[in-house]
C-alpha positions in Angstrom: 17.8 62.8 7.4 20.4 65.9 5.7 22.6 63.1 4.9 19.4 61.4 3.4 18.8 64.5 1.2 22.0 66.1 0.0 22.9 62.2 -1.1 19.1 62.2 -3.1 20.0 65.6 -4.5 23.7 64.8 -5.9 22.3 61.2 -7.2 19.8 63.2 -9.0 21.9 65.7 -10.3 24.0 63.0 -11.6 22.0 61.3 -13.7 20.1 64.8 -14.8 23.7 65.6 -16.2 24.8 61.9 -17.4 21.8 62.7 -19.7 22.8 65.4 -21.4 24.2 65.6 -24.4 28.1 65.3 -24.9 30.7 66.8 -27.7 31.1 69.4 -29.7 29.2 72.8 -29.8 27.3 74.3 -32.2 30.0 77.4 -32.6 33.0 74.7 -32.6 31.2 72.5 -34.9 30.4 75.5 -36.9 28.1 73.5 -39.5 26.7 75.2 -42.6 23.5 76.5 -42.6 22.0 75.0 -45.7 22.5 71.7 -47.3 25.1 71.7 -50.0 22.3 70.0 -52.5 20.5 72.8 -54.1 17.1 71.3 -54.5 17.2 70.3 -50.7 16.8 72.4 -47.5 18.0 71.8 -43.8 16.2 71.3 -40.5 18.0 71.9 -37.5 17.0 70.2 -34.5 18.2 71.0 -31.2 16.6 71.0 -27.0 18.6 74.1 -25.2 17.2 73.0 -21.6 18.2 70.1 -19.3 14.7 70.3 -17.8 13.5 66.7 -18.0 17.0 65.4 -19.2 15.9 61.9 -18.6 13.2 62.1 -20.9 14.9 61.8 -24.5 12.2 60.4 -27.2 12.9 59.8 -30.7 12.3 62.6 -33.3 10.3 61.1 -35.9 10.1 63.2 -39.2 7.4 62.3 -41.5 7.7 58.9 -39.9 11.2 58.2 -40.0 13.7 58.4 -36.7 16.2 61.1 -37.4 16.9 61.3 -34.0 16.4 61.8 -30.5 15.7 64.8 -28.2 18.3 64.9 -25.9 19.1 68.1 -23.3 21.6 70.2 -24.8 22.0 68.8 -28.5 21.4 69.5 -31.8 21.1 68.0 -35.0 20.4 68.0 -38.4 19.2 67.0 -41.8 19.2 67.5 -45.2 15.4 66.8 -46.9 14.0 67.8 -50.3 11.4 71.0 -50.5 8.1 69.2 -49.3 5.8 69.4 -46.2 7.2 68.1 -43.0 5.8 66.9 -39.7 7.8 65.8 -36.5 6.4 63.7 -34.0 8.2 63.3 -30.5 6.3 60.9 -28.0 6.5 60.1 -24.4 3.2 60.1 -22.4 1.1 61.9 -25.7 1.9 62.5 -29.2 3.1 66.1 -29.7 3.6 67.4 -33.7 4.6 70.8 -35.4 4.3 70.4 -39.5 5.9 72.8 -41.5 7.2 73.2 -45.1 10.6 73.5 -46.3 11.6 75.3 -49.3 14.9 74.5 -51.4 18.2 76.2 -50.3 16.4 77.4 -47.0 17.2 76.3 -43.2 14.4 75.3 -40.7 14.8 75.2 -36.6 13.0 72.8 -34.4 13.5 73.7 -31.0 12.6 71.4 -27.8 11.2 71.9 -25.1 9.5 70.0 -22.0 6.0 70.4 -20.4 4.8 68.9 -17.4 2.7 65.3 -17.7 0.0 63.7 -15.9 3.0 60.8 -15.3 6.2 61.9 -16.8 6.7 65.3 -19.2 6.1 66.1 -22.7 8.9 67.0 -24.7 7.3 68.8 -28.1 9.0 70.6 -30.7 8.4 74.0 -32.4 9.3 75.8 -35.2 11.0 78.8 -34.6 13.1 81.9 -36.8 16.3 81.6 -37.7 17.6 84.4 -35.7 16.1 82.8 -32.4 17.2 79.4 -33.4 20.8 80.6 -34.3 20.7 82.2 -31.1 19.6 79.1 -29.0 21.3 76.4 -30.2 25.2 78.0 -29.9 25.5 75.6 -26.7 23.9 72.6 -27.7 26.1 69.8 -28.5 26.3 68.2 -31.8 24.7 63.8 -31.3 25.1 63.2 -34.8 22.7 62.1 -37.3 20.4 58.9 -37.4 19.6 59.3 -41.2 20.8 61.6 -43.7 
């Protein structure tokens, strides 16, 4: 029966950590903090937890996939000034809306909640410092659309 566990426990810690993310870091990628067109701003997105690793929905921004959530990565996106909302989905709908101003920088962080069958993963918007802060160990997983 020990055998029986300690083998459930490393298969489950392998796959917890084959679903993180992979590559660079946010301090070695060192990317800039606002988008180099003027009229636009940036939105970084990023999930600095592995709780729920498995569970890596696509991060819908005003309807379009820009990406996925995935434990320990970031990403990012340059968009025009206008209002935004991002919709991650696994078991419910979760949204934050937000507007984004020319020449400024947005942070959308991740993070998982416990479901009636599997967890939620929602994002929120949160200050630069705390973002900047947070997302120094998440791994850049590139871009789906720029």
């Amino acid at each position: 029966m020990k055998r029986f566990i300690k083998s459930f426990i490393l298969i489950s810690l392998a796959i917890s950590m084959s679903a993180c993310a992979t590559g660079a870091k946010f301090t070695e990628v060192q990317p800039d903090l606002v988008s180099e067109k003027q009229e636009h701003g940036r939105i970084f997105f990023y999930r600095p937890s592995s709780l729920g690793a498995a569970l890596q929905p696509d991060v819908l921004l005003n309807g379009e996939k820009v990406g996925e959530a995935i434990s320990w990565g970031f990403f990012y996106v340059d968009r025009p000034a206008g209002t935004y909302t991002c919709v991650t989905s696994t078991e419910v709908k979760r949204k934050v809306s937000f507007t984004l101003e020319e020449g400024k920088t947005r942070f959308v962080r991740f993070s998982t909640s416990i479901g009636f069958f599997v967890g939620h993963v929602y994002g929120e918007l949160v200050d630069e410092s705390i973002g900047m802060s947070e997302i120094k160990d998440c791994h850049y997983i590139g871009q789906a659309n720029q």
